[in-house]
C-alpha positions as a Markdown table, in Angstrom:
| # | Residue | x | y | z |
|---|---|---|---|---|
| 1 | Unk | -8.5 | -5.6 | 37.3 |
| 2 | Unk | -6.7 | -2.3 | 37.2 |
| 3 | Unk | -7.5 | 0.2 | 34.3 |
| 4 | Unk | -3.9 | -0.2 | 32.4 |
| 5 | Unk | -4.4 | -3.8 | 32.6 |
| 6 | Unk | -8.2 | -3.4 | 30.3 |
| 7 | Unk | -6.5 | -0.8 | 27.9 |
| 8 | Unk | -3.9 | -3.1 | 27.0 |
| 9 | Unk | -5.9 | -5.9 | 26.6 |
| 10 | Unk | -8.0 | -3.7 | 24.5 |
| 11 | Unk | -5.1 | -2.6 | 22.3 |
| 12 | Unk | -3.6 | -5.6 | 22.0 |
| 13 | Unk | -6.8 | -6.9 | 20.8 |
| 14 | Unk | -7.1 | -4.3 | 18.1 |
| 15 | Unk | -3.7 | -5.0 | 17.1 |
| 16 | Unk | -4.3 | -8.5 | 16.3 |
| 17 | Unk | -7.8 | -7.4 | 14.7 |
| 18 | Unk | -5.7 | -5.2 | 12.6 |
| 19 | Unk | -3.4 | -7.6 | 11.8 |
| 20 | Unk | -5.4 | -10.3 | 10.9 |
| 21 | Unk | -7.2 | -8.2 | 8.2 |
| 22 | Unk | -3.7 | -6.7 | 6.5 |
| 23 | Unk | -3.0 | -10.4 | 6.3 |
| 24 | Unk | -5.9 | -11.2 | 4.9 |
| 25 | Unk | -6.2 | -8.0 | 2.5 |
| 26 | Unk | -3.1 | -9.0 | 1.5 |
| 27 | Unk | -4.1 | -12.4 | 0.9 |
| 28 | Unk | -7.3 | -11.3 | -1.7 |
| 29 | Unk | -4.9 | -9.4 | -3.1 |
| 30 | Unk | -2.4 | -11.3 | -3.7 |
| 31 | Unk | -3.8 | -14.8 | -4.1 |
| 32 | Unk | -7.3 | -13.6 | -5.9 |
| 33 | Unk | -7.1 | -17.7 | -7.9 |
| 34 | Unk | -6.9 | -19.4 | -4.2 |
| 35 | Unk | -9.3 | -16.8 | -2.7 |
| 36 | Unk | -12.0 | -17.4 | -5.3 |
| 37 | Unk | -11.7 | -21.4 | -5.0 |
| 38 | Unk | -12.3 | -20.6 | -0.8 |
| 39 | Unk | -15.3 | -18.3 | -1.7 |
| 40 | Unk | -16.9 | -20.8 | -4.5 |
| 41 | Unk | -16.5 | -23.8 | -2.0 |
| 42 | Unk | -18.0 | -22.2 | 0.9 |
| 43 | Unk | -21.2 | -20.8 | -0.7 |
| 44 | Unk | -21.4 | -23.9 | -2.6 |
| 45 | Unk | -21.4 | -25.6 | 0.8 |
| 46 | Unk | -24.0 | -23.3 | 2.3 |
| 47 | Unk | -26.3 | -24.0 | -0.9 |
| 48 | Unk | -26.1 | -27.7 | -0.5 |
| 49 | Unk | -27.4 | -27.5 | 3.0 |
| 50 | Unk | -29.9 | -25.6 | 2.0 |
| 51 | Unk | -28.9 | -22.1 | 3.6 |
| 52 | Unk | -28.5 | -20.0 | 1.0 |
| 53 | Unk | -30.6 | -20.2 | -2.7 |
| 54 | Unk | -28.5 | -20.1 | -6.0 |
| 55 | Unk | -29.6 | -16.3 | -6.5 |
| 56 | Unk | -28.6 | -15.3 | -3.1 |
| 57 | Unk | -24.8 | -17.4 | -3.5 |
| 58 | Unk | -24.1 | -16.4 | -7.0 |
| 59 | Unk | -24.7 | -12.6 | -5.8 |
| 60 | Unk | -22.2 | -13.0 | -2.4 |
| 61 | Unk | -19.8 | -14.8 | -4.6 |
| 62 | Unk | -19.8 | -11.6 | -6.4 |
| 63 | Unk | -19.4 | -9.6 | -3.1 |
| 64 | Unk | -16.9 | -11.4 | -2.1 |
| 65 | Unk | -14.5 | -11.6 | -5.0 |
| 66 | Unk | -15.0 | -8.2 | -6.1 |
| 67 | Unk | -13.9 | -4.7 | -4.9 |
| 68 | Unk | -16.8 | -4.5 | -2.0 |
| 69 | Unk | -14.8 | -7.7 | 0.0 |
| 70 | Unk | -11.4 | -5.2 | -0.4 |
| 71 | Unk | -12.7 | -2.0 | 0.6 |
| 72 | Unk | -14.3 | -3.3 | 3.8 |
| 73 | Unk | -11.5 | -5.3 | 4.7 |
| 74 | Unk | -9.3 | -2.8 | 4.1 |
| 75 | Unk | -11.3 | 0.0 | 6.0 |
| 76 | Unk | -11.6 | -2.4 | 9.1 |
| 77 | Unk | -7.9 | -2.2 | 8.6 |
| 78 | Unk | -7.2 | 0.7 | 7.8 |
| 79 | Unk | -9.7 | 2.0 | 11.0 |
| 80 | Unk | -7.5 | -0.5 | 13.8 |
| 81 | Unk | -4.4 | 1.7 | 12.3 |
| 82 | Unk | -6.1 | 4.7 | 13.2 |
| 83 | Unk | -7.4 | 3.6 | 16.7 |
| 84 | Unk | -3.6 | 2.4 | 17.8 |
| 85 | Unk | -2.7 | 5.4 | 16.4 |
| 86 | Unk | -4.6 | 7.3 | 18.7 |
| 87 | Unk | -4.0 | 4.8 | 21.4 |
| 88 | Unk | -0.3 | 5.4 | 21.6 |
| 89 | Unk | -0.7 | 9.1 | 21.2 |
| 90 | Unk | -2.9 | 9.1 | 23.8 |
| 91 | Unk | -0.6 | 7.2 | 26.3 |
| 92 | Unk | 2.2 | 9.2 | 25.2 |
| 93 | Unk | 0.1 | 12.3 | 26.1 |
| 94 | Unk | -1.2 | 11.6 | 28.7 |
| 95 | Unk | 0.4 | 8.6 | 30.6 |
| 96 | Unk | -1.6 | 5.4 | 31.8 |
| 97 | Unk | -4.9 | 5.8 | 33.2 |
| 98 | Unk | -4.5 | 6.6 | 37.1 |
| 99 | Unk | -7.1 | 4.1 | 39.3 |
């Protein structure tokens, strides 16, 4: 496989990464009554089978509903900007890689 053909697989794997968490930001954001039902029915699911104790869920339930869920999806984001970013400005720079 030639050199191009792995950075743009790369990229283009980044840019749906990055995508799918400004979606999903965007989605805790925007829809925080549907996003807390998700988060209450799958820790509630984990503590039925007997994965998680009723300490441990009630404190990820709080994770995950509160600003700590945001600011790493939104960092993960906000990083996969940064790296295509830096991607096209390399390429633009610098051309694609020779083999």
């Amino acid at each position: 496989m030639k050199d191009s053909t792995k950075l743009f697989i790369c990229v283009g794997m980044v840019a749906l990464l990055t995508v799918f968490e400004l979606i999903w930001l965007w989605f805790i954001i925007k829809r925080p009554e549907k996003w807390a039902a998700w988060v209450d029915k799958e820790n509630d699911f984990w503590v039925r089978k007997g994965i998680f104790s009723v300490p441990f869920a009630k404190w990820m339930k709080r994770i995950e509903k509160g600003m700590p869920q945001k600011l790493l999806v939104g960092t993960g984001a906000l990083l996969g900007i940064c790296v295509l970013i830096f991607s096209g400005y390399m390429l633009l720079k610098h051309g694609l890689p020779k083999r």
